[in-house]
ROLO-358108 format. One record per residue: residue in three letters; y, z negated, x negated of N, C-alpha, C in turn. Coordinates in pm, whole numbers, padded with zeros to 5 digits, always signed. Example, Ala and Ser with C-alpha at 12.3 -4.5 7.8 and 13.67 -1.06 7.14 Angstrom:
2
ALA-00569-00780-01319-00450-00780-01230-00330-00780-01320/SER-00225-00708-01285-00106-00714-01367+00003-00787-01290/
***
This chain:
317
UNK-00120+00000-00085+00000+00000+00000+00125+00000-00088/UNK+00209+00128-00028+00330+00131-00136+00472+00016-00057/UNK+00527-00019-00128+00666-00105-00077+00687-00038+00051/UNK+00776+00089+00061+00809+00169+00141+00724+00124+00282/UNK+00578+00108+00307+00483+00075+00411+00493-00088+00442/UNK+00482-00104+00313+00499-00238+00342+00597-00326+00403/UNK+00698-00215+00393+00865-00301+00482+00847-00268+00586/UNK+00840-00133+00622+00810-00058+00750+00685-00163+00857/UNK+00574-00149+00848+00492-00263+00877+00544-00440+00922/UNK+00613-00475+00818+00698-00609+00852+00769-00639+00947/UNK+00867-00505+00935+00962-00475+01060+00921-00410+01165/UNK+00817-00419+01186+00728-00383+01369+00705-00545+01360/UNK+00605-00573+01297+00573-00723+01343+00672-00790+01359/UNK+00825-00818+01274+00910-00907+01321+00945-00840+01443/UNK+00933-00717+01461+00990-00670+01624+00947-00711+01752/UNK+00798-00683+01682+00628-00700+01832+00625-00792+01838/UNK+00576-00873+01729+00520-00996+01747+00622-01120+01722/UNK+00712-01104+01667+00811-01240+01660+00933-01236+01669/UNK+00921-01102+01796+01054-01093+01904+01145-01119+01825/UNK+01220-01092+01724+01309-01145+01644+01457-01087+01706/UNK+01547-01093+01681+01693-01039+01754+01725-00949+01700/UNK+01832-00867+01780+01895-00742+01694+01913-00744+01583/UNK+02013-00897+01584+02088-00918+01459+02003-00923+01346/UNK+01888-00985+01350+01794-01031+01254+01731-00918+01168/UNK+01707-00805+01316+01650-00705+01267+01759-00583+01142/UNK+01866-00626+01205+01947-00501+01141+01942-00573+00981/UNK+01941-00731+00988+01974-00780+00889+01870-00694+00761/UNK+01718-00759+00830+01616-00736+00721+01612-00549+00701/UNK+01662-00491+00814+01661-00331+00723+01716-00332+00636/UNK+01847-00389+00644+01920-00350+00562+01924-00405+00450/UNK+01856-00552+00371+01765-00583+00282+01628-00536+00207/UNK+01596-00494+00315+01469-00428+00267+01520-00291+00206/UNK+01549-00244+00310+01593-00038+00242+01640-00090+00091/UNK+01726-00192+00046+01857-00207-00038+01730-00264-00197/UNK+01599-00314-00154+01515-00379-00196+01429-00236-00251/UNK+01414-00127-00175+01314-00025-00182+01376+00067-00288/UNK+01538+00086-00291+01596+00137-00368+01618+00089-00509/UNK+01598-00047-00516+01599-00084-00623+01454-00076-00751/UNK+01318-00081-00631+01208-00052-00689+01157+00028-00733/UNK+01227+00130-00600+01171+00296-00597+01036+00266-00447/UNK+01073+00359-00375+01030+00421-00261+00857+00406-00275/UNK+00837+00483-00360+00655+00494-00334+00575+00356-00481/UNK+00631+00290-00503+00604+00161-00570+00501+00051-00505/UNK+00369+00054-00597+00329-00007-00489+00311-00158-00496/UNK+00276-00250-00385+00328-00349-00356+00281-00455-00484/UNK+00138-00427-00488+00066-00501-00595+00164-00496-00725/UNK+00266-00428-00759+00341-00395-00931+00430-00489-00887/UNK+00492-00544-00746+00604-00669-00748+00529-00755-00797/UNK+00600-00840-00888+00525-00976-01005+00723-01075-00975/UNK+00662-01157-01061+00811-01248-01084+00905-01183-01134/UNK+00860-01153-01310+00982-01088-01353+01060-00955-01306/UNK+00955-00894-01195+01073-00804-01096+01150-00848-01051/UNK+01106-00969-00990+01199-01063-00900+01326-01109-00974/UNK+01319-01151-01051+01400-01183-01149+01512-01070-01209/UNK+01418-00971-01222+01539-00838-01271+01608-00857-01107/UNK+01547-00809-01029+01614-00810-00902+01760-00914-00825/UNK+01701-01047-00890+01832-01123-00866+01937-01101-00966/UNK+01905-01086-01117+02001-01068-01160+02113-00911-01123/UNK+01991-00793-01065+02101-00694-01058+02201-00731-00914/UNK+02117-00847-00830+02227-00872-00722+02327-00907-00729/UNK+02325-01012-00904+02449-01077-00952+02540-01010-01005/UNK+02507-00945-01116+02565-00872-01195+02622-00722-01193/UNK+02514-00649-01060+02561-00551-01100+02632-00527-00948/UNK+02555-00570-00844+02622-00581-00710+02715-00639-00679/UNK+02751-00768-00748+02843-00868-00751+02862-00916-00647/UNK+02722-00968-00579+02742-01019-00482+02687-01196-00431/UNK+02821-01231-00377+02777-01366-00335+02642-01427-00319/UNK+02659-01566-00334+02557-01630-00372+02529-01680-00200/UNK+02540-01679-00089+02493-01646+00038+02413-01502+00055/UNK+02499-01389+00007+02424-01280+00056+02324-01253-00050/UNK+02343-01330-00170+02165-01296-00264+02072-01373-00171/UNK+02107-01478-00199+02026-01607-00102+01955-01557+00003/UNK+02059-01458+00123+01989-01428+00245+01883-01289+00214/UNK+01935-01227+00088+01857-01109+00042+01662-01164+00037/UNK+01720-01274-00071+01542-01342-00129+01462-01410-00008/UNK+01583-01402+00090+01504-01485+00196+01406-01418+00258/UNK+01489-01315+00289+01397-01163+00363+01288-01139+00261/UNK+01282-01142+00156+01154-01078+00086+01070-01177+00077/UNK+01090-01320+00098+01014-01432+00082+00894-01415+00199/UNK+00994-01400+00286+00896-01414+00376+00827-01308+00477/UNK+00854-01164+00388+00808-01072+00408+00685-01079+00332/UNK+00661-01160+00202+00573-01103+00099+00465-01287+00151/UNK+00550-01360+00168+00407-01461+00266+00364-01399+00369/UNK+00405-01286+00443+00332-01216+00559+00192-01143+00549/UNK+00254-01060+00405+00184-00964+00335+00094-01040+00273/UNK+00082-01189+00172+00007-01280+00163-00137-01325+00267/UNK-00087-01393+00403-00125-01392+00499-00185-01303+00554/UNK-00144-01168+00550-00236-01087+00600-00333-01025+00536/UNK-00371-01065+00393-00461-01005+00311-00431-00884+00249/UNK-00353-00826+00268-00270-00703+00227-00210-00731+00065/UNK-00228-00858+00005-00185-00899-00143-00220-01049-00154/UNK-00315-01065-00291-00414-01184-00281-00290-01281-00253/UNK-00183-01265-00319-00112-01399-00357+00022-01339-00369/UNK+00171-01435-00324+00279-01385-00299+00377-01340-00427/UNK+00401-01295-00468+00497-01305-00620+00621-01400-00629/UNK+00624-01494-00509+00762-01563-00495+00659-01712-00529/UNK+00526-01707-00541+00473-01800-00579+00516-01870-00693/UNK+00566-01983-00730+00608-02056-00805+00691-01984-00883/UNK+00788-01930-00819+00909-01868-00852+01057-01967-00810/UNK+01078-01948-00966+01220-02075-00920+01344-01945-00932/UNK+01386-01980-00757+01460-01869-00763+01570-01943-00638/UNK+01614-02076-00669+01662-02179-00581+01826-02103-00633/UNK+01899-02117-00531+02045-02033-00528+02110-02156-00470/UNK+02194-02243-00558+02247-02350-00497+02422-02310-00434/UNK+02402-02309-00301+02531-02274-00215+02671-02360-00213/UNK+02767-02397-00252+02876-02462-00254+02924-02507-00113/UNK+02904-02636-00094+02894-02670+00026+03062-02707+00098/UNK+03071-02564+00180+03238-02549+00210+03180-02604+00341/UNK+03325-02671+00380+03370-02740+00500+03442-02679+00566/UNK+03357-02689+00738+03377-02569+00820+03577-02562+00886/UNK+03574-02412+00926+03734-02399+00922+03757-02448+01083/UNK+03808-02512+01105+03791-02526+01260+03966-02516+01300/UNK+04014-02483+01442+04155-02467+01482+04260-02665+01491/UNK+04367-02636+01482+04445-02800+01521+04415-02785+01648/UNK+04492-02888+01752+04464-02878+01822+04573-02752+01932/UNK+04710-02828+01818+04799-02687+01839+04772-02554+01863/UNK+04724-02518+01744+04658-02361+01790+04575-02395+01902/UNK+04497-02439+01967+04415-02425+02057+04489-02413+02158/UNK+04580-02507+02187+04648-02483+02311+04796-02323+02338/UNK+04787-02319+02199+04846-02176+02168+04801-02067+02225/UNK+04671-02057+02204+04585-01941+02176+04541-01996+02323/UNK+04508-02056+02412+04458-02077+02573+04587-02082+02640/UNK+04738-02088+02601+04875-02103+02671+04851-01939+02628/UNK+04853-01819+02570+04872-01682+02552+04756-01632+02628/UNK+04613-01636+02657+04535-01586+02734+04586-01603+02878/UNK+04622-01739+02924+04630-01748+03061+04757-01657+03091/UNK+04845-01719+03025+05005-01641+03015+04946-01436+03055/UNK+04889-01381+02927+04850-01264+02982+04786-01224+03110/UNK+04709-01281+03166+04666-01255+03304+04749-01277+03395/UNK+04846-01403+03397+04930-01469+03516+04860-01532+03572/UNK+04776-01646+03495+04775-01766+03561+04824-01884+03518/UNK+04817-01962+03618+04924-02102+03533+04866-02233+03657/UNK+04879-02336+03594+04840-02453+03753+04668-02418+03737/UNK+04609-02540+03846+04507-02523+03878+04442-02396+03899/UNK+04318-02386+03826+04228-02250+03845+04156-02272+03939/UNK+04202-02247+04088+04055-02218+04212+03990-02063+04195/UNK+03880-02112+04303+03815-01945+04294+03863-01865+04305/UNK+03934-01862+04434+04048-01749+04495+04151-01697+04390/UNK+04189-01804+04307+04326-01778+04267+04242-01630+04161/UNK+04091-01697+04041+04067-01631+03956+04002-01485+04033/UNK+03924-01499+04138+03894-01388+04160+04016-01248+04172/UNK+04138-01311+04224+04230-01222+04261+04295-01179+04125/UNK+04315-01291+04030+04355-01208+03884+04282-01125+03867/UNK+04156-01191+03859+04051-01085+03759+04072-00944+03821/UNK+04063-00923+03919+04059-00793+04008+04180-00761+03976/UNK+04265-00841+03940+04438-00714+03977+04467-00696+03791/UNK+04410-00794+03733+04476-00793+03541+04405-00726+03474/UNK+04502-00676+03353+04473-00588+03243+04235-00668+03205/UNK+04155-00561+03224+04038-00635+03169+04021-00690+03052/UNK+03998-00625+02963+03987-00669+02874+04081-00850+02828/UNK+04186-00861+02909+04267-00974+02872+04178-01053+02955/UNK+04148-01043+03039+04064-01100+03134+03948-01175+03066/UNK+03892-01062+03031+03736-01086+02935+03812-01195+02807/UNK+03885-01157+02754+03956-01266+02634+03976-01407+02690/UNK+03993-01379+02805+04021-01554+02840+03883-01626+02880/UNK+03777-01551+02905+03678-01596+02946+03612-01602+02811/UNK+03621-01534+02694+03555-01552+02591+03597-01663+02511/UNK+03721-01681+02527+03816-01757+02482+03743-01916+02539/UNK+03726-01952+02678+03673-02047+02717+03548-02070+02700/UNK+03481-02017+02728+03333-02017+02714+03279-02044+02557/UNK+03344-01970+02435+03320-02027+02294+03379-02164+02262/UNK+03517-02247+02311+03565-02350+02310+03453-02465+02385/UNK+03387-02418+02474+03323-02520+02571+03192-02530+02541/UNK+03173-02444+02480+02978-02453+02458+02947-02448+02269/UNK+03061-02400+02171+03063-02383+02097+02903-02285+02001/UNK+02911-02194+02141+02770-02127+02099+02827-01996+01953/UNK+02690-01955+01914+02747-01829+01823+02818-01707+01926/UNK+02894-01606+01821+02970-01502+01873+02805-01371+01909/UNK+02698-01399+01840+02613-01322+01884+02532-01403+01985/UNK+02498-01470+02023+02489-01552+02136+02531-01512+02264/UNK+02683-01560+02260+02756-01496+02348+02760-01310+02417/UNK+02725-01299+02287+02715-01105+02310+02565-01064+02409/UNK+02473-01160+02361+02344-01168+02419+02321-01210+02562/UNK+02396-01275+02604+02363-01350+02719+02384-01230+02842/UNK+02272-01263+02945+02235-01183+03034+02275-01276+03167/UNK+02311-01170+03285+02335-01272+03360+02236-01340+03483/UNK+02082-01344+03431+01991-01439+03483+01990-01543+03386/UNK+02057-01553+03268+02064-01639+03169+02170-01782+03222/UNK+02252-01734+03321+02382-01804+03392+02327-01903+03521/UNK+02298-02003+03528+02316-02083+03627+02453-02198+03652/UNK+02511-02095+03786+02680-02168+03790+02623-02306+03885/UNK+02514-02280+03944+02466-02388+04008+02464-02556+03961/UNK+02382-02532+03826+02392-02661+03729+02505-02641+03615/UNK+02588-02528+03650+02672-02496+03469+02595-02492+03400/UNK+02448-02432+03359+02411-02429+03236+02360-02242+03189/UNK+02393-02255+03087+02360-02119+03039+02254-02138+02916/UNK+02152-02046+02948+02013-02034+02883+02039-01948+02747/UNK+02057-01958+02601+02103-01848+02514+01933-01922+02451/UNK+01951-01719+02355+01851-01728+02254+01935-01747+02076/UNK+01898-01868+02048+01942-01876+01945+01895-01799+01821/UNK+01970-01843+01707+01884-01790+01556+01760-01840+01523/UNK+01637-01732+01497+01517-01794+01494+01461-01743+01632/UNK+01485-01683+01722+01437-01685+01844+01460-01800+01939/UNK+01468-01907+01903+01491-02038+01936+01582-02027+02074/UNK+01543-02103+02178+01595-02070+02306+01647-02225+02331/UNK+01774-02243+02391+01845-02367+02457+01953-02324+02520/UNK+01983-02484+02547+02072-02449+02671+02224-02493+02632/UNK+02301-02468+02705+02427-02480+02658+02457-02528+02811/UNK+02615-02639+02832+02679-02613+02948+02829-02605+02982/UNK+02920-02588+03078+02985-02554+03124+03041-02656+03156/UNK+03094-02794+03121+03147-02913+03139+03244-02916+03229/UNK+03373-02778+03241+03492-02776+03289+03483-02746+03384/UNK+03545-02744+03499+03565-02699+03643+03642-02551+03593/UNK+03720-02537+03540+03786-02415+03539+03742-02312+03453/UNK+03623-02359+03339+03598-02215+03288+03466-02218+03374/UNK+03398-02282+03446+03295-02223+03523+03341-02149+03621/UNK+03444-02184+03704+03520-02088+03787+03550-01996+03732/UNK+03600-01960+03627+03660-01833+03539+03537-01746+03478/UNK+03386-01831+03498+03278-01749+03416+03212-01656+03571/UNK+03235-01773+03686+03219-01713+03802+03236-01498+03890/UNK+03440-01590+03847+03551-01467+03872+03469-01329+03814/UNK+03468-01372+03650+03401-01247+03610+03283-01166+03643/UNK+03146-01268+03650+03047-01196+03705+03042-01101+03811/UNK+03145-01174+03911+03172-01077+04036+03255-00952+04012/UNK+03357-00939+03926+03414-00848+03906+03372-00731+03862/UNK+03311-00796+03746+03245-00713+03666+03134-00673+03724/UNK+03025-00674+03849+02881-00629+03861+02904-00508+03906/UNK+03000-00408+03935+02998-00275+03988+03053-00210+03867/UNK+03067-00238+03761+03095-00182+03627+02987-00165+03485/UNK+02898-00241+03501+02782-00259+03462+02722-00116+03414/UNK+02680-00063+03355+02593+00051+03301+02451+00033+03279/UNK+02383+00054+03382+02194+00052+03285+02168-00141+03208/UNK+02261-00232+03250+02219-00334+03155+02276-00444+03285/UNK+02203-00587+03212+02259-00726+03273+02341-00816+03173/UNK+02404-00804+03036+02472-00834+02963+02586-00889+03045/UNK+02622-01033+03011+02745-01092+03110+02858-01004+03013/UNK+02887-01020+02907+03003-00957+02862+03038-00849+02863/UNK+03140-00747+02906+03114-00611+02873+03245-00544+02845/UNK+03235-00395+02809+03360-00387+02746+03426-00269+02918/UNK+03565-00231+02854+03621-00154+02984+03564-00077+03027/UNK+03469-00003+02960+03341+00110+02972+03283+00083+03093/UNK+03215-00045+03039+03098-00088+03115+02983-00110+03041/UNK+03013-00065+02963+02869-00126+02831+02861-00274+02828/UNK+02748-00296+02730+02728-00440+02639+02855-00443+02576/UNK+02921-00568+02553+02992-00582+02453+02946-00687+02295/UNK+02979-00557+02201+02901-00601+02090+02941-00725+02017/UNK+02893-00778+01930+02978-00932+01825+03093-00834+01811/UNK+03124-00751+01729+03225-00688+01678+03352-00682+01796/UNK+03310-00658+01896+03385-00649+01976+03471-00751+02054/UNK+03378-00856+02086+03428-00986+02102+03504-01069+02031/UNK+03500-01047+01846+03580-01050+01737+03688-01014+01733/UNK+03702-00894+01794+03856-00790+01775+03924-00867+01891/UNK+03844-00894+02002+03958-00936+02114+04009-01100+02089/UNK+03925-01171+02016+03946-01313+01990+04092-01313+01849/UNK+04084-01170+01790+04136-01178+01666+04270-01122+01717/UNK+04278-01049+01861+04394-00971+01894+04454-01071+01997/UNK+04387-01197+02028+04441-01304+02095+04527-01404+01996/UNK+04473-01429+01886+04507-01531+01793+04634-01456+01748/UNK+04631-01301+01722+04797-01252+01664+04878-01252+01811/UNK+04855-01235+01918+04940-01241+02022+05019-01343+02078/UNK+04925-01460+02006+04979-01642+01974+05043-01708+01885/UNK+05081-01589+01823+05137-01606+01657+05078-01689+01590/UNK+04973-01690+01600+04912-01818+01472+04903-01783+01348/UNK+04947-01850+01253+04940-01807+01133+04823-01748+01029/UNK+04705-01748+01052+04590-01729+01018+04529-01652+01085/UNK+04387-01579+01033+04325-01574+01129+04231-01599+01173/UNK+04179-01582+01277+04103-01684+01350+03959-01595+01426/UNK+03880-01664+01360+03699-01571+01389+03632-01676+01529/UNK+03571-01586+01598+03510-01659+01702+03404-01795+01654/UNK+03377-01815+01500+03296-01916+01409+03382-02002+01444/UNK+03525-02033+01397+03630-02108+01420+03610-02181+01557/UNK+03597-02110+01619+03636-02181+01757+03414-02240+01816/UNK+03370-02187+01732+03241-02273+01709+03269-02422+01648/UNK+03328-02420+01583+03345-02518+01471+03459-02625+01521/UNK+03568-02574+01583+03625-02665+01660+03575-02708+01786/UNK+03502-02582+01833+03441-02734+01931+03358-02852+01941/UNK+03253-02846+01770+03175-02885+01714+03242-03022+01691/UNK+03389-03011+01620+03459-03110+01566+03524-03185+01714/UNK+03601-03116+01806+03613-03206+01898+03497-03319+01967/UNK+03379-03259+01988+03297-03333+02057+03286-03444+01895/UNK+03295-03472+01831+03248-03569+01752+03390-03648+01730/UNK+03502-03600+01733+03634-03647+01730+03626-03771+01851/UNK+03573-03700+01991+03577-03782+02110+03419-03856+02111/UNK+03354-03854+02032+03273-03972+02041+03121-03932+02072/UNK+03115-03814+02077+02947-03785+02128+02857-03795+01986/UNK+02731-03818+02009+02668-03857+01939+02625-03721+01812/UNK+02576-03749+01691+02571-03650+01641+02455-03575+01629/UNK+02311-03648+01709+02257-03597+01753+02243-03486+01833/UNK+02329-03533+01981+02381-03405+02095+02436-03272+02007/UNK+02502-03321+01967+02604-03231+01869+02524-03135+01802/UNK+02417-03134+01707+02322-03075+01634+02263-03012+01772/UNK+02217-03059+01866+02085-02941+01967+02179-02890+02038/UNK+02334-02929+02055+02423-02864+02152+02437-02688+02036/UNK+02446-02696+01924+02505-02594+01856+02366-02529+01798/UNK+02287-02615+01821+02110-02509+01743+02090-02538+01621/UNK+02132-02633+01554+02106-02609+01424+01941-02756+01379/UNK+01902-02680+01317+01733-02721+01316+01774-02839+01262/UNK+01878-02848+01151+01881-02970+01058+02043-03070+01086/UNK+01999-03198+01095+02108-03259+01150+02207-03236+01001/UNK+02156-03174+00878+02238-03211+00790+02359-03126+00787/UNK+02298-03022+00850+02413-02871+00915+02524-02979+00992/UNK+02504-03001+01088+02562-03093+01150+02705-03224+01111/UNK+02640-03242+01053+02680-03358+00943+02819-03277+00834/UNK+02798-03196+00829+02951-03145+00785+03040-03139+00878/UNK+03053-03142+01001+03161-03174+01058+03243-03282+01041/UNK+03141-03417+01046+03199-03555+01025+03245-03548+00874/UNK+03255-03488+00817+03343-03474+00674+03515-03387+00756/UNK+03536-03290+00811+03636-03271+00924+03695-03377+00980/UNK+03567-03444+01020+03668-03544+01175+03696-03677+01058/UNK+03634-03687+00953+03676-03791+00801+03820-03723+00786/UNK+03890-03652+00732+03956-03567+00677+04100-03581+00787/UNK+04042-03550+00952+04120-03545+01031+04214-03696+01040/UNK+04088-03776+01025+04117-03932+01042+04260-03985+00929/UNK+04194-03920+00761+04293-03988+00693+04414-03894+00696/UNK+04436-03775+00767+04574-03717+00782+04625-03826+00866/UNK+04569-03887+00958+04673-03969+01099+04656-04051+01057/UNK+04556-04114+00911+04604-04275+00899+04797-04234+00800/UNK+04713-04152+00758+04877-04114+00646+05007-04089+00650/UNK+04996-03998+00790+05082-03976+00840+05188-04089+00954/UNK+05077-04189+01004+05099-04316+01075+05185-04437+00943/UNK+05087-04396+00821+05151-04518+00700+05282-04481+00694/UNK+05336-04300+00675+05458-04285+00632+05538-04324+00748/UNK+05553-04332+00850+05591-04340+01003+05684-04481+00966/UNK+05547-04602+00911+05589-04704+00943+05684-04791+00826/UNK+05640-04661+00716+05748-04709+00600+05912-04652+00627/UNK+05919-04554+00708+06004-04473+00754+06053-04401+00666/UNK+05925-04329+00617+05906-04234+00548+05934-04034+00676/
***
């Protein structure tokens, strides 16, 4: 079996058999192809040893010049492409076998919004549609139907990532048997395949997640995707990006601002106001509470700005 078969092969089974996501999938092509080129195409699998491996990370370093996340996520894909190939008898033994090929990541602290911008960036969504005051049904159904869409869709993306702090591909995924407005909870497939639930805490963005479904079901194309673009298609991550990124300049905020951000601040609010950091970890998917646990370095951080800013206050500074 040459490489070339051997990726090809991988990527049906992560397709067939371990349902893996778009995202996942586009990921490992595009590792693998980038992997096949480096070996050569008809190479066969048995000639990968360590010190390939090894030439291989170094040309990721040196000659690709590329970050120590995207080598990392590179070796990941072949790791566990070549325990597959292991596993399936297809190669006695893996070449990542007692291979020290540990990529230690610099552990940055996530970017999350003040609270300023937040109310910036949700005072410019509503502002664009023309709403203001209490959100009833009536009031949102009648925007949604009469306002620019897409601004529409921004305010609902806008709420829905603040309130559930799910991923921006998440959000792109969700179907609308995935939506129960009944209990507020929405069913997403996380990273990993991994399925949970998320909910809808607010009275007004469940009303506002409502408005849309209805609006939107006679625009729909061939799909059940809750998000969609003016078309009528799916709307892609990319897309949901541009409108979150064309909200944040319409708010003048100084930065800019990725739908991760507004993951990350809502991550940090719920721990700011006291929820446990348990909830916090299965509310956002992450397998390891230690993922988690970088926030409270944030809501640390947040704390000694207001003790500091309270000390200078009282020196009358």
């Amino acid at each position: 079996m040459d490489v070339a078969l051997a990726c090809a092969d991988f990527l049906t089974h992560c397709r067939v058999a371990k349902n893996l996501s778009p995202h996942t999938l586009r990921a490992y092509t595009i590792d693998l192809s980038e992997f096949e080129r480096f070996v050569g195409v008809g190479t066969p699998v048995s000639a990968i040893d360590r010190p390939l491996l090894r030439r291989y990370l170094s040309h990721l370093f040196e000659a690709r010049k590329l970050k120590e996340t995207s080598v990392k996520r590179r070796l990941a894909c072949l790791k566990v492409m070549f325990r597959w190939l292991e596993l399936d008898e297809a190669i006695p033994v893996s070449p990542f076998h007692r291979l020290d090929a540990r990529i230690r990541l610099p552990r940055r602290l996530p970017r999350n919004l003040s609270d300023d911008e937040v109310r910036r960036l949700r005072r410019m969504a509503l502002q664009r549609v023309g709403l203001s005051g209490r959100i009833t049904e009536a009031k949102a159904l009648r925007v949604a139907r009469r306002t620019d869409f897409d601004a529409f869709t921004t305010l609902v993306v806008l709420e829905v990532l603040l309130d559930t702090g799910m991923r921006v591909g998440e959000l792109a995924s969700i179907r609308l048997e995935d939506i129960d407005l009944t209990e507020r909870v929405i069913t997403i497939l996380g990273k990993g395949s991994r399925q949970r639930r998320v909910f809808l805490p607010d009275d007004e963005t469940a009303t506002l997640v409502a408005a849309y479904r209805t609006v939107t079901d006679g625009r729909r194309k061939s799909h059940d995707h809750f998000i969609i673009t003016v078309q009528g298609g799916p709307a892609s991550t990319q897309h949901i990006r541009n409108l979150v990124r064309k909200a944040a300049t319409e708010a003048d905020l100084p930065r800019r601002i990725t739908p991760h951000m507004l993951r990350h601040t809502a991550a940090t609010r719920l721990l700011e106001n006291g929820v446990d950091l348990r909830f916090v970890q299965r509310l956002l998917g992450h397998q390891s509470v230690s993922t988690t646990e970088l926030y409270t370095t944030v809501t640390d951080a947040s704390l000694k700005a207001a003790i500091a800013s309270a000390a200078k206050r009282m020196k009358g500074k």
